[in-house]
C-alpha positions in Angstrom: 0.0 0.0 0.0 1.1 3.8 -0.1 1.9 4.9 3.2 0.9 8.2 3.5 3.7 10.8 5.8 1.1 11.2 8.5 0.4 7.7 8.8 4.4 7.0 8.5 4.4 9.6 12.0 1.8 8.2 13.6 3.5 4.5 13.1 7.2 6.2 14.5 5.0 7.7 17.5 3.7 4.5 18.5 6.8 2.9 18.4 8.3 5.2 20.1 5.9 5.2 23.1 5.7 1.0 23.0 9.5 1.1 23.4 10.0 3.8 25.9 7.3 2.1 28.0 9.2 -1.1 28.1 12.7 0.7 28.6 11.7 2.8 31.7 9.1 -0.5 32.7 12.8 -2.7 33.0 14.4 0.0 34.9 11.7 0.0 37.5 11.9 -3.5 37.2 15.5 -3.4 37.9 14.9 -1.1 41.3 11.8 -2.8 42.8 11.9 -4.3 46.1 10.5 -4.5 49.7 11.4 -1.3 50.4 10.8 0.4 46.9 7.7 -1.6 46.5 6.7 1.9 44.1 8.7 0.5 41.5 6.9 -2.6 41.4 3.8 -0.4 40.4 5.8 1.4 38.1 7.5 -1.4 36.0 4.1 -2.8 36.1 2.4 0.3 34.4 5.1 0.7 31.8 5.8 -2.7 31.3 1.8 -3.7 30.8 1.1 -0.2 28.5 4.6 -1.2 26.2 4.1 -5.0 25.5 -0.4 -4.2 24.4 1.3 -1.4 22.6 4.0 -3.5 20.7 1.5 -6.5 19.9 -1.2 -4.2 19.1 1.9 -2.9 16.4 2.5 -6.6 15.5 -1.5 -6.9 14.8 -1.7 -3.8 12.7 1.3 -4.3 10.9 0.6 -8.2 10.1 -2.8 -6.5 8.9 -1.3 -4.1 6.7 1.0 -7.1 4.9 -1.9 -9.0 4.4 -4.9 -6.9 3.5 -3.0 -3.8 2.0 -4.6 -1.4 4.5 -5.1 -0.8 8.0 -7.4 -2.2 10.1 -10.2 -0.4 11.4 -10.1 1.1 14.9 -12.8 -1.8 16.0 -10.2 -4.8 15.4 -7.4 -3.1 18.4 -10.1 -1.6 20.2 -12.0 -5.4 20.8 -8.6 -6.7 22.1 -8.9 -4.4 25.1 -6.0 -4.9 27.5 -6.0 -8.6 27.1 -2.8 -9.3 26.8 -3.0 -12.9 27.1 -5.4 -13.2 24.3 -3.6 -11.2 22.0 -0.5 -12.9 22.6 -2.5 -15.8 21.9 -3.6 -14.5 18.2 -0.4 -13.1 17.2 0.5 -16.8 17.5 -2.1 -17.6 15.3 -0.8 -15.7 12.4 0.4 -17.5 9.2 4.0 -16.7 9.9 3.7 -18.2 13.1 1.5 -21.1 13.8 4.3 -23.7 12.9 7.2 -21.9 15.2 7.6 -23.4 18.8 6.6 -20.2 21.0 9.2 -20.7 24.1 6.1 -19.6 26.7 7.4 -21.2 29.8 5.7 -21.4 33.4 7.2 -18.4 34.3 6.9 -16.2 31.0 2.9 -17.1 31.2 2.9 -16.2 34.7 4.6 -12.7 34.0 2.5 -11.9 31.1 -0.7 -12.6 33.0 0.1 -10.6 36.1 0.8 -7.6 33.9 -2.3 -8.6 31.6 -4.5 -8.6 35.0 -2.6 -5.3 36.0 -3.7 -3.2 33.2 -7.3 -4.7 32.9 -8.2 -5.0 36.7 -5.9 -4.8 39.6 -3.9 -1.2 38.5 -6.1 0.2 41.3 -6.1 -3.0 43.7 -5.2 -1.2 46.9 -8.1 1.6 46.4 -10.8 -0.8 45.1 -10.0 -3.5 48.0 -10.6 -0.5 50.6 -13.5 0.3 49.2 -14.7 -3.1 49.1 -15.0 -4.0 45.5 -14.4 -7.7 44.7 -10.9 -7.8 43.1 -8.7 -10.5 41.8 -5.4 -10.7 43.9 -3.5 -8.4 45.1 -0.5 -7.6 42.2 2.2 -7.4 44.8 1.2 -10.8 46.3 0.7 -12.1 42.1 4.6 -10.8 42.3 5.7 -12.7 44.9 4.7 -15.9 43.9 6.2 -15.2 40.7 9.3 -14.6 42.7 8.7 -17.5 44.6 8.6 -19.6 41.2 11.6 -18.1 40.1 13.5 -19.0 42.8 12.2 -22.2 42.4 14.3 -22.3 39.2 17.4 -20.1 40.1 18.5 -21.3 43.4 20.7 -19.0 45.5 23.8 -20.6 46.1 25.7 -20.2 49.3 29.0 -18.5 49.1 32.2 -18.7 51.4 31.5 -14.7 52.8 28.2 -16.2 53.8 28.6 -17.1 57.2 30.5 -13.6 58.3 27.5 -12.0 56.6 25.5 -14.0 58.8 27.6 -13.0 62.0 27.1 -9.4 60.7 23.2 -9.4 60.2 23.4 -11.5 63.9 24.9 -8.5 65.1 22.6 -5.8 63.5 20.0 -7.4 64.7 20.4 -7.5 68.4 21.0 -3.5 68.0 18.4 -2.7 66.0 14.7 -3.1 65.3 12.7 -3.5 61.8 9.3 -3.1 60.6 8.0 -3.4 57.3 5.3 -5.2 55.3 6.9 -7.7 53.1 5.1 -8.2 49.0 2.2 -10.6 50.4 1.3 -7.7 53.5 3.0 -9.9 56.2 4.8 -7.9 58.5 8.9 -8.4 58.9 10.1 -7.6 62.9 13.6 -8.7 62.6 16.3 -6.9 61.3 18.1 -9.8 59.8 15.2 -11.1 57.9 14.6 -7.7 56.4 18.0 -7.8 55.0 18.2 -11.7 53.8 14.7 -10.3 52.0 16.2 -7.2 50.5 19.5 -9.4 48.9 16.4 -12.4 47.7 14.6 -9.2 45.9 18.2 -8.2 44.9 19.0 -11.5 43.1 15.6 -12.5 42.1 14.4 -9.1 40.5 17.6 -9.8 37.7 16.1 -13.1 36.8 12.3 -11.3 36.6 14.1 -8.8 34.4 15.7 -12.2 32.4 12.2 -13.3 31.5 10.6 -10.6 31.1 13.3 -9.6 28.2 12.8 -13.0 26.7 9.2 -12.5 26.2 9.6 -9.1 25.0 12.4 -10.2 22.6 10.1 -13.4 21.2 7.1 -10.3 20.5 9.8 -7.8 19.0 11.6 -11.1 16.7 7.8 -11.4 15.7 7.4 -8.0 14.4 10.6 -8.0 12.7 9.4 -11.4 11.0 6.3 -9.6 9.5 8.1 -6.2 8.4 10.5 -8.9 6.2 8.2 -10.7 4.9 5.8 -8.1 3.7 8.7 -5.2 3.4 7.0 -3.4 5.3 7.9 0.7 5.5 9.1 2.2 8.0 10.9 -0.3 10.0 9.6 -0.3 13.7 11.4 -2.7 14.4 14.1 -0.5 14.6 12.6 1.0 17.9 13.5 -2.3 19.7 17.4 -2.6 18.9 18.6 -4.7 21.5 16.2 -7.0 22.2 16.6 -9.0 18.7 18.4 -11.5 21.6 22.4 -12.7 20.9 22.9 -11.5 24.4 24.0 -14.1 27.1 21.6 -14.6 30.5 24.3 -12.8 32.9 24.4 -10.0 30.4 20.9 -9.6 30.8 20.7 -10.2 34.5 23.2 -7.3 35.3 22.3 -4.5 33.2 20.7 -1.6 35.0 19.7 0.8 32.4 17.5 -0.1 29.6 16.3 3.6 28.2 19.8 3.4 25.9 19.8 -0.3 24.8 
């Protein structure tokens, strides 16, 4: 079809916000923990708001390849926030439906905690006091997530490990904590605060981990239909660094996302 400039701006805009969303949603990601627990909420508005935005691109754009035009506004706006079901039907596409989509346990569970996020529970802690029947608290969603992941990634013990135990020992006889932990249970003891604040530590990197891989299977996707139908402009483009090629430690330990 012949792309007309405006509709060439609006396409940059959107990839634009889709991949800003998702930068600054892994950076929140990166910070969040029991005592930050604001960047949980963050990463999980930015994170939900990129990945509709970049399979609501893959859907228009797969659209565009195959029909010569873009879809009406009724074909994204019936999609809603869903984002399980639309990652569902980009799976369904042509180019697809013979690839193996690598949707582990913990990439499903991701996905719908930030699909539940952006359709119900963004205002969980207002609706609860209120008393409007909600789904689960997001937080708690999280720490089972966490609590999966760990499952998976093991902590292992290292030889500093016992003088950091003397240490926290110590601390803890001259101090006093109080904080809620993610599932709204209260944490008295000084030491345990800290053992939780290293667990969020180490198991917010592999969170980050999975979360890229299921944004770099969507972004691979959209980069699959722009090929095939040589599609203009490239919005693919947007997403540089998350094509994958980049090792699991890599990932893990990289802070900033906003210049990736």
């Amino acid at each position: 079809m012949n792309i007309k400039q405006d509709q060439v701006a609006l396409l940059l805009k959107e990839a634009h916000i889709a991949s800003s969303s998702i930068r600054y949603g892994l950076n929140a990601l990166c910070r969040a923990n029991i005592y930050a627990k604001g960047d949980y909420y963050q990463a999980f508005f930015q994170l939900s708001i990129g990945l509709e935005r970049l399979m609501k691109l893959i859907i228009n754009e797969n659209y565009r390849g195959t029909n010569n035009s873009f879809p009406n506004n009724k074909v994204l706006k019936d999609y809603g926030h869903d984002l399980i079901e639309m990652f569902e039907r980009i799976n369904e596409i042509e180019l697809f439906r013979h690839s193996d989509a690598d949707m582990n346990d913990i990439l499903f569970s991701i996905l719908k905690c930030l699909s539940q996020f952006a359709k119900t529970t963004r205002y969980y802690n207002l609706d609860a006091l209120t008393g409007k029947q909600q789904n689960i608290d997001p937080l708690i969603q999280w720490a089972i997530i966490q609590e999966e992941i760990l499952r998976h990634n093991p902590k292992r013990k290292t030889s500093r490990d016992n003088g950091i135990q003397e240490l926290k020992s110590y601390i803890n006889e001259n101090s006093v904590a109080m904080i809620f932990n993610e599932k709204n249970n209260i944490i008295d003891n000084t030491a345990d605060f800290i053992d939780r604040v290293e667990m969020d530590a180490y198991v917010q990197e592999y969170a980050v981990y999975y979360t890229y891989l299921l944004i770099s299977e969507l972004v691979n996707k959209l980069l699959k239909i722009e090929s095939n139908f040589e599609l203009y402009p490239y919005l693919s483009e947007f997403f540089r660094g998350f094509y994958g090629g980049h090792t699991k430690y890599e990932i893990r330990k990289r802070r900033n996302w906003t210049n990736y």
